[in-house]
C-alpha positions in Angstrom: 30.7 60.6 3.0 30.0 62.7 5.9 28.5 62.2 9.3 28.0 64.4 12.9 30.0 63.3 15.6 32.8 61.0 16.2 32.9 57.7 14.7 33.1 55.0 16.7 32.6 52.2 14.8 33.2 51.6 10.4 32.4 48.0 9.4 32.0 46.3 5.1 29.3 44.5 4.6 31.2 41.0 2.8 29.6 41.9 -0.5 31.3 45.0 -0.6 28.0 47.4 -1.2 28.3 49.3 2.4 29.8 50.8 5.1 27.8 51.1 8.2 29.2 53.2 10.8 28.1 54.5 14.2 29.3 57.6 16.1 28.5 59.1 19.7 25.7 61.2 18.5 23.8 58.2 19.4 23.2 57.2 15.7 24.1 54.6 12.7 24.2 55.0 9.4 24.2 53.0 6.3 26.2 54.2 3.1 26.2 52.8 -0.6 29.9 52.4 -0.8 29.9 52.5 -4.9 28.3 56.3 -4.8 29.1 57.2 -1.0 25.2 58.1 -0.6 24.0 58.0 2.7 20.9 55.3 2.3 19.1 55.6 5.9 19.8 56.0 9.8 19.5 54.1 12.8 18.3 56.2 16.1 20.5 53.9 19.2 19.4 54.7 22.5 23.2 55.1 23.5 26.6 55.0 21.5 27.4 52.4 19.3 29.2 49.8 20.4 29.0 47.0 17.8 27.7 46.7 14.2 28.0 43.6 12.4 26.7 42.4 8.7 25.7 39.0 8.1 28.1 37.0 5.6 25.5 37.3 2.9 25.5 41.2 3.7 21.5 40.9 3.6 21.6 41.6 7.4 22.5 44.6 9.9 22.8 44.1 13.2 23.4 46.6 15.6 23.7 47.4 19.9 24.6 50.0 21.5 26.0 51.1 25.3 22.3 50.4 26.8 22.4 46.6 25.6 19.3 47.3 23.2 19.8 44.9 20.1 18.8 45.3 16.4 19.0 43.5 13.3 17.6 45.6 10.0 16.7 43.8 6.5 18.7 46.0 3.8 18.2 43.0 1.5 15.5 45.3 0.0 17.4 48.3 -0.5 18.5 48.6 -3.9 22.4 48.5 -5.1 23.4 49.5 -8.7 24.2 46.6 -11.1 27.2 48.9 -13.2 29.2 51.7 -11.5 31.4 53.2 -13.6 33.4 56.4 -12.9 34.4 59.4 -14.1 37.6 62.1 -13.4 34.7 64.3 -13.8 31.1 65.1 -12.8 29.5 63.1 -15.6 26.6 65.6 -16.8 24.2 63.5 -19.2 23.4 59.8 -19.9 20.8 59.0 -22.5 19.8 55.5 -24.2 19.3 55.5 -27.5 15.6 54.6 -28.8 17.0 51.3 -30.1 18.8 50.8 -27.7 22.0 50.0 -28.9 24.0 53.0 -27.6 24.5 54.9 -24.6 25.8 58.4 -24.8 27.1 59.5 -21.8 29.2 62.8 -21.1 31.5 63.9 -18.2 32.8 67.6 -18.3 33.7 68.4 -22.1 33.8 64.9 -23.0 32.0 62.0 -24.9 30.9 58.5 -24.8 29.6 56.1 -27.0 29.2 53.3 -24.8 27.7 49.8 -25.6 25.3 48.5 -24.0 24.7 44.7 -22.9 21.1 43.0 -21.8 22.5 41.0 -19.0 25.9 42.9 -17.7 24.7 46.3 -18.3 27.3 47.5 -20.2 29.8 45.3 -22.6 33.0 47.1 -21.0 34.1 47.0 -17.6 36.3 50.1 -17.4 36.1 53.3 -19.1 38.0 53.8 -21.9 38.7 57.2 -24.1 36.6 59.8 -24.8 34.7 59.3 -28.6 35.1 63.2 -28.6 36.2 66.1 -26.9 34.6 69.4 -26.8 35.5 72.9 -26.1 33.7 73.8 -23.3 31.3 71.2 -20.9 28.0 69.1 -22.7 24.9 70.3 -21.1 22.1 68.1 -22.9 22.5 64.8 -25.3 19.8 63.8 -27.4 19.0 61.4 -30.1 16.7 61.5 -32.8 14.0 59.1 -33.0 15.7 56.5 -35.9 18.8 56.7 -33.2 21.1 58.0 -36.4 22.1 61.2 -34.6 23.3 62.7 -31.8 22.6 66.2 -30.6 24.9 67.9 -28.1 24.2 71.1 -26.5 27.6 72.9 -24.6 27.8 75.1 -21.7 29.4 77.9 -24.7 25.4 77.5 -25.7 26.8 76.3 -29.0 24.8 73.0 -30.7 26.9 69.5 -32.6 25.2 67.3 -34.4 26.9 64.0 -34.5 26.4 60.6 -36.9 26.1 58.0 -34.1 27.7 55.2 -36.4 31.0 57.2 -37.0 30.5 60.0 -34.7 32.2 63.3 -37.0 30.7 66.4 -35.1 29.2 68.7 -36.9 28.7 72.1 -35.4 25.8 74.7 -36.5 26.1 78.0 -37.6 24.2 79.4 -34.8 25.7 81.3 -32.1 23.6 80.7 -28.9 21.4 78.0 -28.4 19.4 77.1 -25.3 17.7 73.8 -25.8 17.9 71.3 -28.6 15.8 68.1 -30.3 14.9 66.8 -33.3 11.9 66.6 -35.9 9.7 63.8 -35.3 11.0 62.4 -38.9 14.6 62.6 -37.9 15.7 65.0 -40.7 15.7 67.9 -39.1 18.1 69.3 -36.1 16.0 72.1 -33.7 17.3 74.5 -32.4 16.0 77.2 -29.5 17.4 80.7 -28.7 17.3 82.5 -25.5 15.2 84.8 -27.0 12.3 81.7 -27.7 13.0 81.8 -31.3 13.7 78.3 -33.1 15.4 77.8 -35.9 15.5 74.0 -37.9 18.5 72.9 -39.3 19.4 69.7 -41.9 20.1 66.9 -40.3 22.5 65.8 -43.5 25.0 68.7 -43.7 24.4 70.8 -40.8 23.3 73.8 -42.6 20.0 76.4 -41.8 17.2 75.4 -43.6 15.6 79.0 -45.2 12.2 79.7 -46.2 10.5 77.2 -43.8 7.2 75.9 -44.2 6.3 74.7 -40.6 5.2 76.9 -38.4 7.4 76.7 -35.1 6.2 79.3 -32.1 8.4 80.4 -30.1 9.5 78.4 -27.0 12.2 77.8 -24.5 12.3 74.1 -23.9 12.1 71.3 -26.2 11.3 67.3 -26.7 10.5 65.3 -29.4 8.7 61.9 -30.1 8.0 60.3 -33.5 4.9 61.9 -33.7 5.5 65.5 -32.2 8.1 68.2 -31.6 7.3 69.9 -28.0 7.7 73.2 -27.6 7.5 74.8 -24.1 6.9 78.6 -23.4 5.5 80.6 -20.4 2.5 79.0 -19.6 2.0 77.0 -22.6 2.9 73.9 -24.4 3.1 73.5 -28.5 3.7 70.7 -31.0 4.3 70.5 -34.2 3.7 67.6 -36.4 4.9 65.4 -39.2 3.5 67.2 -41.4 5.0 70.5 -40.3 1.8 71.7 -38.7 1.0 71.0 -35.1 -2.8 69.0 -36.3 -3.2 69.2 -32.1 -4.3 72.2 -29.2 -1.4 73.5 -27.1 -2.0 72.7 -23.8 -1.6 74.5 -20.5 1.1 74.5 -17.9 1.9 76.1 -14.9 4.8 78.6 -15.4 7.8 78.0 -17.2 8.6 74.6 -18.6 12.0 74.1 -18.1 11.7 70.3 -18.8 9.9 68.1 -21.2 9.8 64.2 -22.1 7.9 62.0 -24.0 7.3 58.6 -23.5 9.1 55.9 -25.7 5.8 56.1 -27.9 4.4 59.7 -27.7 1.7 58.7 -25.6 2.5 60.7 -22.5 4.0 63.4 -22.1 5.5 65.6 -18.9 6.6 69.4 -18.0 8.4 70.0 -15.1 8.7 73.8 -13.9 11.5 75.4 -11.4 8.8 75.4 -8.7 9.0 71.6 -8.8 6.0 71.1 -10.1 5.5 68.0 -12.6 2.5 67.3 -15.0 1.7 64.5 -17.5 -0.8 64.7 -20.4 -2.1 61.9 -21.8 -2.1 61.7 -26.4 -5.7 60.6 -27.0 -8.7 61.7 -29.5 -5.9 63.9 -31.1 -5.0 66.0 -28.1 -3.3 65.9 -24.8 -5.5 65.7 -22.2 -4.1 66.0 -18.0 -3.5 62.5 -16.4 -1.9 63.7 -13.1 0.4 66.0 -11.9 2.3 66.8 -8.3 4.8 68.6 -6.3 8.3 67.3 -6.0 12.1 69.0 -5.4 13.2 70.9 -8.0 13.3 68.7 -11.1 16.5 68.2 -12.9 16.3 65.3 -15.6 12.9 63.3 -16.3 12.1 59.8 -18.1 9.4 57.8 -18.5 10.1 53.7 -18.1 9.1 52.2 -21.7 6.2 50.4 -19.5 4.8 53.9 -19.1 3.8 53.3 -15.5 6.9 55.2 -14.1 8.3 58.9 -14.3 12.2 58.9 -12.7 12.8 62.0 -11.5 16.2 63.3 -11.4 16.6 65.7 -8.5 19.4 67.5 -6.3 19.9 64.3 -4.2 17.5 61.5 -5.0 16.1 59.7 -8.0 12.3 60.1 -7.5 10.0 57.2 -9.0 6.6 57.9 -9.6 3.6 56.4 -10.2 2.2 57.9 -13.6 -1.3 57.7 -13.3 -1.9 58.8 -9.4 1.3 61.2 -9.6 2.7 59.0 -5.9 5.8 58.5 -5.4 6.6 54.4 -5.7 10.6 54.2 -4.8 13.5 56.5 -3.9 17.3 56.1 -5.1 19.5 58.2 -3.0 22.4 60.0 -4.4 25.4 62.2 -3.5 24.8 65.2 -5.8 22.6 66.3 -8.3 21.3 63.5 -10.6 21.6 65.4 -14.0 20.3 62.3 -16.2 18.1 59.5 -16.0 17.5 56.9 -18.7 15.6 53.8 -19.1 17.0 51.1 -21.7 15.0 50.2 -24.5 13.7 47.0 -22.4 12.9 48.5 -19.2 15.7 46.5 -17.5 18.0 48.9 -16.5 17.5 52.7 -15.3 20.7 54.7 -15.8 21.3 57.9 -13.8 24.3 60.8 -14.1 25.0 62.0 -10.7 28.8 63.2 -9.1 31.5 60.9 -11.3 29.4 58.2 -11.9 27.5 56.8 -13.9 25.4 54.0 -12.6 23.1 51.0 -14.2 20.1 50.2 -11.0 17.9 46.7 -12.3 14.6 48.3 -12.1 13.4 44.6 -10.9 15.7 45.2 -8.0 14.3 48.6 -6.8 11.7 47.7 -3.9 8.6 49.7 -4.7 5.6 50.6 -2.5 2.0 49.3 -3.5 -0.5 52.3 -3.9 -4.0 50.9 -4.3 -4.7 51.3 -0.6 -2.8 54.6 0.5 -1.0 55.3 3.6 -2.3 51.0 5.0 0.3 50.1 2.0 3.1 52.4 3.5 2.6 50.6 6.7 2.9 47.5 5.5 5.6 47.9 3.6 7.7 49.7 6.5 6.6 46.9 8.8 7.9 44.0 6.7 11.1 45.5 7.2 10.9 45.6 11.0 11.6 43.3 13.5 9.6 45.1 16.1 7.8 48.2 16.2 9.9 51.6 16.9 11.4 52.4 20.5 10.5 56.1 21.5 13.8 57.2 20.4 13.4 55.8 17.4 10.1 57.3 17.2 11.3 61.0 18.0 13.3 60.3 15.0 10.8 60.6 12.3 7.8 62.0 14.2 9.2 64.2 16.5 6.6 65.2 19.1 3.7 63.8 17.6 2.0 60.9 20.6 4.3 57.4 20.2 1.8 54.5 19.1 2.9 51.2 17.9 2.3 51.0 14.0 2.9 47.1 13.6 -0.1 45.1 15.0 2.3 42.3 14.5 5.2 42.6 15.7 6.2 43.0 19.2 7.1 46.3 21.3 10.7 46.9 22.2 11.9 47.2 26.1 11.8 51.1 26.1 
């Protein structure tokens, strides 16, 4: 945690799930105490002087040298159900499609961890390592019977591992940039830096020669139980059951440096380095464009198994969009980059990677933001949070210079 000017005031909420503090720039802040992210400010119209939670902690309240009094609502803001943490930056998460696993990885190292409908997690504290590597895990995936693991290292060199006992099995290939598997689960796909792919048995680790499928060349892979994904410049691939793609590529903006499918296939999206996101739509045999948008940078990506929601990982916040308009619906905060994000089988829980933790949000929990009428819905929303409408300082804020106008026909104006 970190904050301009001098801190005048530090105060737990009962609950234990933050620290609000003031200082004398004249502003207080609100922090998740489990990942230290800073979750929103306060604009005072002089110092703090007192900041106080309620004894349920669903309360704020907060004065200041001038006398003006506030009370904020952080009922709605959203607090992860697990927090579990790491002696290092954890790097990946990933459910398994059944759902019965949850590999997560933190420097060079490995988890197995089990997961549990109602507590998140069946362990409290984290225990050893299921394996050790040589050098750091970049990318975990599983392959669509959730048999096998696939890890990808920083050394660009490829494991596969048998989920039930977990004996790694590296590849013979000596620098890989992405991985997945075929859409039948047999097969263990590999990507150089040069675009060229090369498919290897799932069984006994070895090259398959002499193959039949046609794979193109790409630089970023995903797979569902229909298709293999294969992103290139400007261009997305797939190749089928049957070893043929049966499907048109489709186009995409730039490099693909990110793909994911949809628990089902259905829907699939391409995030380039520009920060620009798109989703396709499987139907008639081809994927056709359902919505796409502009965000930061995108790190990790995962649809919710509902299919209404893309999480998007980012340098500091977990985006949640809306899949068919492309809007963003809710925002998780975080310290550092989020470099996973992973819905359970059940839509119950979204996991995300981010410093040294790993954390478990109740997607029930996260407050989201209707879209049917536009901006009138961001309005509302922000308005049932408020007690009265924004004083000018607060209003200089957010808006700067723009001309101060209440927003909240119903709610009163505060003594300026």
């Amino acid at each position: 945690m970190s904050q301009d000017g001098i801190v005048t005031k530090l105060v737990v909420s009962p609950n234990g799930q933050w620290i609000a503090s003031s200082s004398d720039d004249r502003t207080a802040r609100l922090w998740n105490v489990a990942t230290g992210a800073e979750i929103f400010q306060i604009s005072l119209k002089g110092s703090g002087s007192v900041l106080a939670f309620s004894s349920d902690g669903h309360y704020l309240v907060s004065t200041d040298q001038s006398g003006a009094i506030a009370v904020w609502d952080i009922s709605v803001m959203a607090a992860p159900q697990v927090t579990l943490r790491f002696t290092g930056i954890v790097n990946q998460v990933q459910y398994s499609p059944a759902g019965d696993r949850i590999a997560v990885s933190a420097g060079n190292r490995l988890w197995l961890l089990l997961p549990d409908q109602e507590a998140g997690l069946k362990v409290s504290k984290l225990g050893d390592p299921t394996f050790t590597f040589k050098s750091d895990i970049t990318k975990l995936v599983f392959s669509s019977d959730s048999k096998s693991l696939g890890i990808l290292t920083e050394g660009k060199q490829a494991t596969l591992c048998v989920v039930a006992s977990c004996k790694p099995k590296a590849i013979g290939a000596s620098s890989v940039q992405s991985i997945a598997f075929s859409p039948d689960s047999q097969r263990f796909i590999t990507s150089a830096p040069d675009g060229s792919i090369q498919a290897w048995d799932v069984g006994n680790a070895k090259l398959i020669e002499n193959l039949t499928e046609n794979y193109p060349q790409g630089f970023s892979l995903a797979t569902s139980a229909q298709y293999l994904a294969i992103g290139s410049e400007d261009t997305i691939n797939f190749v089928g059951l049957d070893g043929d793609g049966g499907i048109p590529p489709v186009e995409a903006a730039a490099k693909n440096s990110l793909l994911a499918f949809s628990n089902d296939g259905s829907l699939l999206a391409a995030a380039n380095p520009a920060g620009r996101i798109d989703i396709w739509k499987l139907q008639n045999d081809q994927f056709t464009p359902l919505s796409n948008f502009i965000k930061e940078q995108a790190v990790s990506l995962a649809f919710n198994p509902e299919r209404t929601r893309l999480a998007i990982g980012t340098a500091k916040n977990v985006f949640l969009m809306d899949v068919i308009s492309g809007k963003e619906v809710a925002r998780i905060p975080h310290t550092d980059i989020v470099n996973g994000v992973s819905y359970s089988q059940d839509g119950k829980y979204l996991a995300t990677a981010s410093s040294k933790v790993l954390q478990l949000w109740e997607t029930t929990s996260l407050r989201q933001i209707e879209i049917k009428g536009e901006s009138k819905d961001l309005i509302s929303a922000a308005c049932s949070r408020l007690f009265e409408n924004l004083s000018q300082v607060q209003w200089e804020t957010f808006f700067g210079t723009e001309a101060y106008q209440p927003l909240c026909e119903n709610l009163p104006n505060p003594q300026q």
